[in-house]
C-alpha positions in Angstrom: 21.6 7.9 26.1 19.9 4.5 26.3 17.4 5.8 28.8 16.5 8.6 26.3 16.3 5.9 23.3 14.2 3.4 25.2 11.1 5.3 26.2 11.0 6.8 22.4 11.5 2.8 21.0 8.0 2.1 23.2 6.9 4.5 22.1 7.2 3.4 18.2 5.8 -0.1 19.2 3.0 1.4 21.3 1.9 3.3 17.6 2.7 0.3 15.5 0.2 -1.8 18.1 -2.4 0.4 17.7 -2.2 1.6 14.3 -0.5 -1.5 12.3 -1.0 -4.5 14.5 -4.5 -4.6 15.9 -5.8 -3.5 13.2 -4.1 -6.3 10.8 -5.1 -8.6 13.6 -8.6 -8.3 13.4 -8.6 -7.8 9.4 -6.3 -11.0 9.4 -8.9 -13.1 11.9 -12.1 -12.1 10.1 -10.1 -13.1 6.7 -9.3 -16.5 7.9 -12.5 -17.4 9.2 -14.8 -16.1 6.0 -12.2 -17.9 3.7 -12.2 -20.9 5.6 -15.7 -20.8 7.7 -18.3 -19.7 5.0 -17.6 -23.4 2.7 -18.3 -25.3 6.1 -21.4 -22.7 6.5 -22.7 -23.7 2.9 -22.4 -27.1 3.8 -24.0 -26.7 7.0 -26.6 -24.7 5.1 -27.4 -26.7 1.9 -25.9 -30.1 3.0 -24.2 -29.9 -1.0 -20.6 -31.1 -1.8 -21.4 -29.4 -5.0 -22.3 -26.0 -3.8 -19.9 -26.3 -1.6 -17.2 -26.4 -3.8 -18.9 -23.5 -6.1 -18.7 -21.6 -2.7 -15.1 -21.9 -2.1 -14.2 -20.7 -6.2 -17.0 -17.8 -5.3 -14.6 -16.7 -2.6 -11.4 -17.2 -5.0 -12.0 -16.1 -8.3 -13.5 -12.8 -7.5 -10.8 -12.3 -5.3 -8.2 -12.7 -8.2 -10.3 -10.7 -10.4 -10.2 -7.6 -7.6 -6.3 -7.6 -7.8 -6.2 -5.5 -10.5 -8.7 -2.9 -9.2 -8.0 -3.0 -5.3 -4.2 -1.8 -6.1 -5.3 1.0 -8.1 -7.9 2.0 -5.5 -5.4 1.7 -2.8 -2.7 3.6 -4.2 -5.2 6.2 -5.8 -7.5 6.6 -2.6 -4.5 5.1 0.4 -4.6 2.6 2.5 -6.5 3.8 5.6 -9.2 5.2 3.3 -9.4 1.3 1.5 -9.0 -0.8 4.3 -12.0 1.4 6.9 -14.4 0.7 3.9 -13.7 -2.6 3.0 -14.1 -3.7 6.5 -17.3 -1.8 6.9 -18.7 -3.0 3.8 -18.1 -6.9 4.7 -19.7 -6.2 8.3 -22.8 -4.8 6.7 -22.6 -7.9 4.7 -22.4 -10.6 7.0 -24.6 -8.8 9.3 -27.4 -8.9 6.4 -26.6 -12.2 5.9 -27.0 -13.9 9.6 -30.1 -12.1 9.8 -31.6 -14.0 6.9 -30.5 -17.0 8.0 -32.1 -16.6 11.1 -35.4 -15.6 9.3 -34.5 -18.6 6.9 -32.0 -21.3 7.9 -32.6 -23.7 5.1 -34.5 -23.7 2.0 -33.8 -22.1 -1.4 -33.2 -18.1 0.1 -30.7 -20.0 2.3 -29.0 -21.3 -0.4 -28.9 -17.9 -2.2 -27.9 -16.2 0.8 -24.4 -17.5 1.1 -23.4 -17.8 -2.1 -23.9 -14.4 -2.3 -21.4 -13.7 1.1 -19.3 -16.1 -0.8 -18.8 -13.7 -3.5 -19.1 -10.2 -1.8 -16.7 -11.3 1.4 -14.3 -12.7 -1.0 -14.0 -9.5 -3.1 -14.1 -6.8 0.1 -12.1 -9.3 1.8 -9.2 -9.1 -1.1 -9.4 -4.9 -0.9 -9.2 -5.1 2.5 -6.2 -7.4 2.2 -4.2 -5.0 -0.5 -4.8 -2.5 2.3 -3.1 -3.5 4.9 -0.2 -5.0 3.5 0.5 -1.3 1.8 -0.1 -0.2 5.8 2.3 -2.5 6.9 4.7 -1.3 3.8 4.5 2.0 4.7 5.2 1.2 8.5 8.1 -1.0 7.1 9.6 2.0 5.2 8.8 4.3 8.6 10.9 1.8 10.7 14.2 2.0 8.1 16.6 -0.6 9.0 13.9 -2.8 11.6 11.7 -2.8 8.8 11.9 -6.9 8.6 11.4 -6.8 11.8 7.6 -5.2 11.4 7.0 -7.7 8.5 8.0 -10.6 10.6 4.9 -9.2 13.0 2.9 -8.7 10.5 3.4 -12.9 9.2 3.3 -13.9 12.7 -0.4 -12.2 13.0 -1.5 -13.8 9.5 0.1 -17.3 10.4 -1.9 -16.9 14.3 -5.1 -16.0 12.2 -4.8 -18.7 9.9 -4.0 -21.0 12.8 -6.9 -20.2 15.1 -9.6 -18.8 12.9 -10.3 -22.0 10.7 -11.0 -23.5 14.2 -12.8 -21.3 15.7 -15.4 -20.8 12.9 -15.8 -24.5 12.9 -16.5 -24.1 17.0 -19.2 -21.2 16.3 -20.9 -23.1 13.7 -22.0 -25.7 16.3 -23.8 -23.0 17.7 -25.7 -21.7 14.7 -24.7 -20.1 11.2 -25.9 -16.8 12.3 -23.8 -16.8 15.5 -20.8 -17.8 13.4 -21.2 -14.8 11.0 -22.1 -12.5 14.1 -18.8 -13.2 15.2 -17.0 -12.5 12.0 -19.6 -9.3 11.8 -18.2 -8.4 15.1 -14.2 -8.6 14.0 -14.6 -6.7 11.0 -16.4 -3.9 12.6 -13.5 -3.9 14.3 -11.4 -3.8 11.5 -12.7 -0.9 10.3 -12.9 1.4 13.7 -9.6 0.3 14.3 -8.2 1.2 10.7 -9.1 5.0 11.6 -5.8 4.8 13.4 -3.6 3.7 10.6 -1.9 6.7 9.3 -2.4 7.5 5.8 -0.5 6.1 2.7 1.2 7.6 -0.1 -1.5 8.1 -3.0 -1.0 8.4 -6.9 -1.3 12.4 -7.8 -4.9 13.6 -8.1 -4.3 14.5 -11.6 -2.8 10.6 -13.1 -5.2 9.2 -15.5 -7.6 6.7 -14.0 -7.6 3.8 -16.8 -8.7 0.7 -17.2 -9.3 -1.4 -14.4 -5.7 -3.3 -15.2 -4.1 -0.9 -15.7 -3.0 -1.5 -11.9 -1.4 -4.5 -12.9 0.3 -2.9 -15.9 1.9 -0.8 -13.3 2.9 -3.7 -11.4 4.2 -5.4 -13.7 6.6 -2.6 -15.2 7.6 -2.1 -11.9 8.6 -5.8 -10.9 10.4 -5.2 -14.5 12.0 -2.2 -13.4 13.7 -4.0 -10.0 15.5 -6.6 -10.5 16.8 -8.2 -7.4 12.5 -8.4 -6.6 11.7 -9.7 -9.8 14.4 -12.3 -9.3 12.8 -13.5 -5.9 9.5 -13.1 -7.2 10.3 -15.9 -9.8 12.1 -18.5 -7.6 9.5 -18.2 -5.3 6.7 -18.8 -8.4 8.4 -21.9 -8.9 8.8 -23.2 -5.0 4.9 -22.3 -4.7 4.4 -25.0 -7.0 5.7 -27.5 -5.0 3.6 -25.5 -2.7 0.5 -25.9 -4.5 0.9 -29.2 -5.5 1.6 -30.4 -2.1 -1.7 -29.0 -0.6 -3.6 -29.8 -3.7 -2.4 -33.8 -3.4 -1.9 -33.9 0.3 -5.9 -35.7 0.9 -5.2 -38.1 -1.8 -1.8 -38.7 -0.2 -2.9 -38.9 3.6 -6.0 -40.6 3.3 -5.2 -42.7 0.5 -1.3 -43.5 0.2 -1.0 -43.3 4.1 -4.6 -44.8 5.1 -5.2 -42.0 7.4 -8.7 -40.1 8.4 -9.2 -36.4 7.2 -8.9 -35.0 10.1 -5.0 -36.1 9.6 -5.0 -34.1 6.9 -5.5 -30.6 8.5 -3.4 -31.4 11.2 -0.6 -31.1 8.9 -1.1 -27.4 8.0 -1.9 -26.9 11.5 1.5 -28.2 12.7 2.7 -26.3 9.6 1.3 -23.0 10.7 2.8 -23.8 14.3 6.3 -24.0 12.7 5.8 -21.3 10.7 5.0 -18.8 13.7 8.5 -20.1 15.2 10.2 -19.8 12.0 9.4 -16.3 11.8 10.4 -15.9 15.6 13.9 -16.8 14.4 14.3 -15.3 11.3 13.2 -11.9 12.4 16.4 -12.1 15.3 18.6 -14.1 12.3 18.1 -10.8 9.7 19.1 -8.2 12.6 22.7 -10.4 12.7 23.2 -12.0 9.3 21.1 -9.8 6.6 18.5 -10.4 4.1 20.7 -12.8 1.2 22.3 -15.5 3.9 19.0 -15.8 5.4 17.1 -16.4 2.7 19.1 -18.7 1.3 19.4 -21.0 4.8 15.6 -21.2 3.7 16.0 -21.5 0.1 18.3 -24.9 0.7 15.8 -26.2 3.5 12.7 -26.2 2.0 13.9 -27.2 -0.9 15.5 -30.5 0.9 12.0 -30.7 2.7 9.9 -30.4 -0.3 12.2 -34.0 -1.6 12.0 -35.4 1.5 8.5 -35.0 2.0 7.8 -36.7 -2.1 9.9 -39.8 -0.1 8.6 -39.9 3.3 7.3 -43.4 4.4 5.2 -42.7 6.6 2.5 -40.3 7.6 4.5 -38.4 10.7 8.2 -38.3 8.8 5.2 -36.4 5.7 4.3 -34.4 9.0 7.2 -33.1 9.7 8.5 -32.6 6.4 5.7 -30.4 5.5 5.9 -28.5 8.2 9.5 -28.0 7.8 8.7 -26.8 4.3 6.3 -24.3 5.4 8.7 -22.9 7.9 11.4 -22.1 5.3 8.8 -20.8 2.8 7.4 -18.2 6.2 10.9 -17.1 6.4 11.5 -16.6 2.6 8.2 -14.6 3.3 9.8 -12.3 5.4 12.5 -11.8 3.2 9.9 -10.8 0.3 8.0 -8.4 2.7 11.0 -6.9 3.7 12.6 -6.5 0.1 9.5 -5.7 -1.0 8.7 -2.4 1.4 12.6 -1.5 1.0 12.1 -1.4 -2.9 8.9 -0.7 -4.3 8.3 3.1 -4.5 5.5 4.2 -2.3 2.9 5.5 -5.2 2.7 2.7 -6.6 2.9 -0.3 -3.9 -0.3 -1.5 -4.3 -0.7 -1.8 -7.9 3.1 -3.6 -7.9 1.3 -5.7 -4.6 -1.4 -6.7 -6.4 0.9 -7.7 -9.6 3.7 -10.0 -7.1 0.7 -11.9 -5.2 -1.0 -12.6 -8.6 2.3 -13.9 -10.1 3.2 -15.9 -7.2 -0.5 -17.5 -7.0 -0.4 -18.7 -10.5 1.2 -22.1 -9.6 -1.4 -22.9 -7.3 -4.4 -23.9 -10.0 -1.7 -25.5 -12.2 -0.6 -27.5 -9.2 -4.7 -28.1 -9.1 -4.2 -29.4 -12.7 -1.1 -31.7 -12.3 -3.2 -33.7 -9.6 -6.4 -34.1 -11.2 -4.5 -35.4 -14.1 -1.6 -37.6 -11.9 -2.6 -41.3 -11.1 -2.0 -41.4 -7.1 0.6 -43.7 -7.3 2.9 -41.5 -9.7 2.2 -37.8 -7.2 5.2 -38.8 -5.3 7.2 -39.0 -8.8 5.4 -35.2 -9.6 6.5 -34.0 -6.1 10.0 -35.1 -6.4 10.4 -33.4 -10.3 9.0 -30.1 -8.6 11.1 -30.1 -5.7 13.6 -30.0 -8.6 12.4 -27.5 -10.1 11.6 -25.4 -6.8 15.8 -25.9 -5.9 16.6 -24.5 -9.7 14.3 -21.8 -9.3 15.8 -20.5 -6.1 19.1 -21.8 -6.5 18.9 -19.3 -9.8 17.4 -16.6 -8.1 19.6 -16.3 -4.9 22.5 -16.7 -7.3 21.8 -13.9 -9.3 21.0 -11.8 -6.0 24.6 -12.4 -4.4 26.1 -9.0 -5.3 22.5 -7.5 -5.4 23.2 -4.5 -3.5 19.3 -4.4 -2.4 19.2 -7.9 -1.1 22.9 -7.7 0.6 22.2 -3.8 2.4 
C-alpha cells in the first residue's frame, strides 16, 4: 500500500512545484526586488532623498488602493487569468522602462521614468500578489488535511525572496539601472509563462453584479464578519503588527542612534530576522502535522510577545538582534497558522475579496506605528515598545482565548 501511496504523493508535489511553487517563486522574487530595488534605483537615478521617499509611498499607496479592486478581479476573472496578466503587464513595464534609461540615464525624463515604474509596478505588483495567494488557497484547499503544510512552502518562498532579492537588486544596480530592471523584466516574464500552469480558481458566477470598485472589500469584510474564529485571529494579529510596525518604523533611530551603530546594522537585523523566519516555518510546518493549529499558534502567540518586551529592554545592539529576530520567527509561524485557517475557512468565490479585506486590516498598524515614531522623542520609543508589547500579549492572549473550543482552529 505504501508503494502505491508514494509514487501518487510525488506526484502531488511534482504539480504543486510546477503549478504553485515556481510560479510563486518568481512572482515572489520580482516582488521583492521592485519593492525594495526601484527606491535605491531613484536614488541612483536622481541622487534625491526626497524623491526617493515619494518613490517608495508611489509603490505603497497604489498598492493599498488596488486591494479593493484586485480581489474582485481575481475572484470575478480567477487566479491564473489575474496573476499571467499582471506579470506580463509589469515585464512590459520595466522593459519600457530600462530602455529609457539607457537612452536617458539621468536628467529630467530619468526622473519621470521611475516614478512612473514606481507607481505602475506597485499596482500590477499588488494584483499579482492577490493572485497567487488565492492559487496557493486553492492548492491549500486541494491538499485537505496537509494544507498548512503548502502554506508553510508558500512563506518559506516569500521569506527566501525577501531575503535574497533586496540584495541582489542592490548587486545589479552596480552594474547599471537598466541591467537591474532587465533582470526583474526577465523574472516576471517568467511569472507569467509559468502562471499558465496554475490551474484555474473558483470565480464569482457570470451573472453577480459588478459594483463599485469596494465593493470587494465589502465582501470581505462581511465575510471576516461571518467567521469568527478568523476574525478573532485577524484582530490579535492587528494588534501584534503594531509592535510590528513600530519596531521597523523606530529600529534606525534605535540602532544608529540609541546603540551608535552604522546603517548597514540596521538591515542586518531583518536579514537575521528573515533567516529565523525561514527556520521557524521549517518547524512549525512538522509542529502542526503533531500538535494542530490552536497549541501552535499559541507557543508563538506567548514568544513573540515575550520577544517584542525583551527587545523594548535589550541593552545592547546583538541581545536587540536577537530579540527581533525571535519576534519575527513567532510572527512567520502565526503566519502559517493564518494561511492555513484562512484557505480552510474562507469560501472559494469569494477568497480574494475576503484576502484583500484581512491584509488591509492587518496593514493598518503599520502607518500608525509610522505616526507614534515621528511624534515619540528617542529616548521615550523603548517606553512606546514596551506599552505595545502589552497590548500585542492582550490582543493575542484574547484572541487564542476565545479560539480554544473553536472547532475551526482545534480540527
Amino acid at each position: 500500500m505504501s508503494a502505491a501511496v508514494t509514487p501518487r504523493h510525488a506526484r502531488h508535489t511534482a504539480g504543486l512545484m510546477s503549478s504553485i511553487y515556481l510560479p510563486r517563486t518568481a512572482d515572489a522574487l520580482a516582488f521583492a526586488m521592485s519593492t525594495y530595488g526601484i527606491p535605491l534605483l531613484v536614488l541612483a537615478t536622481t541622487g534625491s532623498a526626497a524623491l526617493t521617499g515619494a518613490a517608495f509611498a508611489l509603490e505603497w499607496i497604489p498598492r493599498l488602493a488596488a486591494f479593493g479592486w484586485a480581489g474582485s478581479i481575481v475572484d470575478r476573472c480567477g487566479a491564473a487569468v489575474v496573476f499571467h496578466l499582471a506579470s506580463l503587464g509589469r515585464a512590459l513595464v520595466l522593459a519600457g522602462g530600462a530602455v529609457l534609461l539607457y537612452l536617458y540615464p539621468s536628467g529630467a525624463m530619468a526622473s519621470v521614468t521611475v516614478m512612473v515604474l514606481a507607481a505602475a509596478t506597485g499596482v500590477l505588483t499588488e494584483f499579482s500578489y492577490i493572485a497567487t495567494e488565492t492559487a496557493g488557497a486553492a492548492a491549500g484547499r486541494r491538499a485537505g488535511p496537509q494544507a498548512h503544510r503548502v502554506q508553510a512552502v508558500l512563506l518559506g518562498i516569500d521569506q527566501t525572496a525577501t531575503l535574497a532579492g533586496p540584495a541582489l537588486a542592490g548587486v545589479l544596480l552596480l552594474t547599471g539601472p537598466p541591467s537591474m530592471l532587465a533582470v526583474v523584466t526577465v523574472l516576471s516574464l517568467l511569472a507569467a509563462l509559468l502562471a499558465l500552469r496554475t490551474p484555474p480558481s473558483p470565480v464569482a458566477p457570470a451573472r453577480a453584479p459588478k459594483g463599485r470598485p469596494g465593493a470587494g472589500l465589502v465582501t470581505g469584510w462581511r465575510t471576516i464578519r461571518a467567521l469568527p474564529a478568523l476574525g478573532w485571529l485577524v484582530a490579535g494579529l492587528t494588534l501584534s503588527n503594531l509592535s510590528i510596525g513600530l519596531l521597523q518604523a523606530a529600529g534606525p533611530v534605535i540602532v544608529v542612534q540609541h546603540f551608535g551603530q552604522s546603517t548597514t546594522a540596521v538591515g542586518l537585523v531583518w536579514s537575521a530576522a528573515a533567516a529565523a523566519t525561514l527556520v521557524a516555518v521549517t518547524i512549525c510546518r512538522f509542529a502542526l502535522d503533531r500538535l494542530g493549529l490552536w497549541p501552535v499558534g499559541v507557543a508563538c502567540s506567548v514568544i513573540a510577545s515575550l520577544a517584542c518586551l525583551a527587545a523594548a529592554l535589550a541593552p545592547d545592539y546583538l541581545s536587540y538582534l536577537v530579540m527581533v529576530a525571535v519576534l519575527m520567527a513567532a510572527d512567520g509561524g502565526l503566519a502559517v497558522v493564518l494561511r492555513t485557517l484562512r484557505s480552510r475557512l474562507i469560501p472559494p468565490e469569494a477568497f480574494g475579496s475576503t484576502l484583500s479585506a484581512t491584509i488591509l486590516i492587518l496593514l493598518l498598524p503599520f502607518p500608525v506605528a509610522g505616526v507614534l515614531t515621528a511624534l515619540t522623542p528617542p529616548d521615550a520609543l523603548g517606553h512606546v515598545i514596551t506599552a505595545c508589547a502589552a497590548l500585542q500579549t492582550l490582543g493575542l492572549f484574547c484572541a487564542f482565548a476565545r479560539l480554544h473550543t473553536d472547532p475551526a482552529l482545534r480540527a
